[in-house]
C-alpha positions, 0 to 999 in steps of 0.5 A: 798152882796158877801160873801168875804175872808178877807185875814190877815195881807199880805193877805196871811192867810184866816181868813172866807171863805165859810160857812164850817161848822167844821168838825173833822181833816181827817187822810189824812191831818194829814198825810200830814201835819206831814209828811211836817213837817218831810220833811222839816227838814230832808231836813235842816239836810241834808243840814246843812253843804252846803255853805251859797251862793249856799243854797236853794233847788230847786229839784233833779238831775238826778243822784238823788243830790240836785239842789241847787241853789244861793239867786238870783234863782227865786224859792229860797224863796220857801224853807222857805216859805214852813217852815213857812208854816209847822210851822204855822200849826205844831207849830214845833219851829224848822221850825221856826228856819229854816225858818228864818235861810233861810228867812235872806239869802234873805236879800240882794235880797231887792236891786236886780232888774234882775229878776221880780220874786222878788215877789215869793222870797221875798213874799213867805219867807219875807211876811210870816215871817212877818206875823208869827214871824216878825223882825223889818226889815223885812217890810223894806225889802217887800217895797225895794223889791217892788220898786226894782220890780217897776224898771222892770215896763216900763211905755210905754209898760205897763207891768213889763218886765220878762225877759233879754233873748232870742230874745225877744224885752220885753218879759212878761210871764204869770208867772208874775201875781203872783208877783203882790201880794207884790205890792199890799201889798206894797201899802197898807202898805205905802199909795202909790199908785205906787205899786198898779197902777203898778200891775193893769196896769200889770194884765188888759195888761195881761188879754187884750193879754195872753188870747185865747177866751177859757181862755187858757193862752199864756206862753210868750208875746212880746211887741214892744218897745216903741210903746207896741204893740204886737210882738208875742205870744207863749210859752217857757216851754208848749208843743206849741205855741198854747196849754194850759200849764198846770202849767200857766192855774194855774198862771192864775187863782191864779194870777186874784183871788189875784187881786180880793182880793186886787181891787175887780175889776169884770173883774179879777174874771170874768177872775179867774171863765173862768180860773177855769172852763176851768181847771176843764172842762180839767182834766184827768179824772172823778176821776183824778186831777193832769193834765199833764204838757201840756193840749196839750201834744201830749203823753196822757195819757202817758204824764208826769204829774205836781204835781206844777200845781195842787198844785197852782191850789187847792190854788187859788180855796180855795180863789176863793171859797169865791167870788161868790153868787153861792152857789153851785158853791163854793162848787164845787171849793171846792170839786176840791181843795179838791180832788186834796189835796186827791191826792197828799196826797196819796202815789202817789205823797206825798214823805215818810219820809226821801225820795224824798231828803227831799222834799214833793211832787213827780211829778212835771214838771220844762220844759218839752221842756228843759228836765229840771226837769222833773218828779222830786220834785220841791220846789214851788209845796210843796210851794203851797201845804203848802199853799193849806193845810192852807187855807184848814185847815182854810176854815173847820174849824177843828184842 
């Protein structure tokens, strides 16, 4: 029988994994995790006095301000996510404090149906706050997000649309493999089906056209309307229409492994195995684990790197861990994650106190083709480093 991870109430918390034995807390970690913490409030403080309408941090300017950002930006869950994260793991009240405090000025976000990234805004602070210190409404809440995520489902293309621009006819990013996780949850909070056949219907289409033979991900695939046939294929932020973007390979191992979890269907951990290993099989070198923002970039090794992929990436291979018989080949996906976690704890990439605006990790890539938020702090790489840290904690056993 395969050893299994057996997630905790949202499926977000580890609860076993593979057979760690307990082991005393590192410094590295210990620093890391208490300089997040630190980051996390300070951050808060600084931005105590901003209107409640344009709240949430994204990254930095490039005179050195913040990004801040309205409740309908697709990262601004990310920011309380990341608190309750940090207080999971600190039991600093304060976090708590804040991470509601931010997690409340999503409410309205339930009944919005312009973005299909509802599922990181939503999940990541309104999932977490329910599996941590819930309210009465907030599983209300996760559920209206999901049915406002279901109207962006189109039953005759197959696929839940990503975005309302470009030259697009029905364009779907890889990206949106990720949101795929509140609808599982969704269905198993309610009985309804819906959720989940929609987010099964999304992945298997996902998997049949986004994939090259090597397992590298395109960024952006466009359907025809209403036949749902294949327009295009191609990328928006990677290097090329052909090459491997670094921070979707990471989509794509993370989002498979998750449906895994909720469907145990072969295909999605057979698709999460080929993903990983054509990561690991690609990093810069022997003793270096945060790719460049383009497996492809034409600039190597002087290309920018992007801390946010390698983040998302430790995550998945902390849950992907759990699902093989292949004793040594779990070890091995633990040995990355953990190796990646050393290098982003290090001075390298972890911010010090009171530095990098508040934020945690230096390093990340927003869209290199845009020279948006390039080589800058991006909340979603501390988001899932946070989460990486967790699952980390928990697979070891120590603390």
């Amino acid at each position: 029988m395969k050893r299994e991870l057996y997630m905790a109430v949202l499926g977000i918390g580890l609860l076993t994994a593979c057979d760690i034995p307990k082991a005393g807390t590192p410094e590295w970690f210990e620093t890391a995790v208490k300089t997040s913490g630190h980051q996390l409030l300070y951050m808060a403080d600084q931005l105590k006095n901003v209107p409640d309408t344009v709240c949430f941090p994204r990254s930095t300017k490039a005179d050195g301000s913040y990004r801040l950002e309205n409740a309908k930006d697709w990262t601004s869950g990310f920011y309380p996510g990341s608190m309750w994260l940090a207080y999971e793991m600190t039991g600093d009240e304060a976090l708590a404090k804040e991470a509601r405090k931010y997690t409340n000025r999503l409410e309205d976000i339930q009944y919005y149906t312009g973005n299909h990234d509802i599922g990181f805004m939503m999940y990541c602070s309104y999932g977490q706050a329910l599996r941590l210190k819930p309210e009465p409404k907030d599983k209300q809440v996760l559920v209206n997000s999901s049915e406002s995520l279901c109207t962006r489902f189109g039953p005759e293309v197959g696929l839940i649309r990503s975005w309302d621009f470009g030259d697009w006819s029905y364009p779907v990013i890889i990206d949106n493999m990720m949101n795929l996780e509140m609808l599982f949850w969704a269905s198993e909070q309610t009985g309804n089906s819906k959720y989940r056949d929609i987010a099964m219907a999304h992945a298997d289409k996902t998997l049949k056209n986004h994939f090259r033979e090597n397992m590298t991900s395109y960024h952006v695939v466009s359907y025809s309307v209403p036949s749902g046939k294949v327009e295009s294929k191609g990328t928006f932020q990677g290097y090329s229409d052909s090459s491997a973007w670094a921070r979707g390979q990471a989509w794509g191992v993370y989002g498979y492994t998750m449906c895994y979890r909720f469907t145990k269907n072969s295909a999605y951990l057979e698709a999460a195995h080929k993903i990983a290993r054509f990561i690991m099989e690609n990093r810069p070198s022997e003793n270096d684990y945060i790719p460049y923002w383009d497996y492809d970039a034409p600039d190597i090794p002087n290309a920018p790197r992007d801390a946010s992929a390698a983040a998302v990436t430790a995550s998945a291979l902390l849950e992907l861990c759990g699902y093989t018989d292949d004793k040594n080949l779990s070890n091995s996906y633990m040995e990355y994650a953990e190796n990646i976690l050393k290098q982003l704890s290090s001075p390298d990439y972890l911010a010090k106190e009171n530095e990098n605006k508040g934020f945690i990790l230096k390093h990340s890539v927003g869209s290199f083709p845009h020279d948006s938020e390039v080589d800058v702090p991006l909340n979603y790489a501390d988001y899932y480093y946070l989460e990486a840290l967790r699952r980390y904690k928990e697979l070891k056993k120590f603390g």
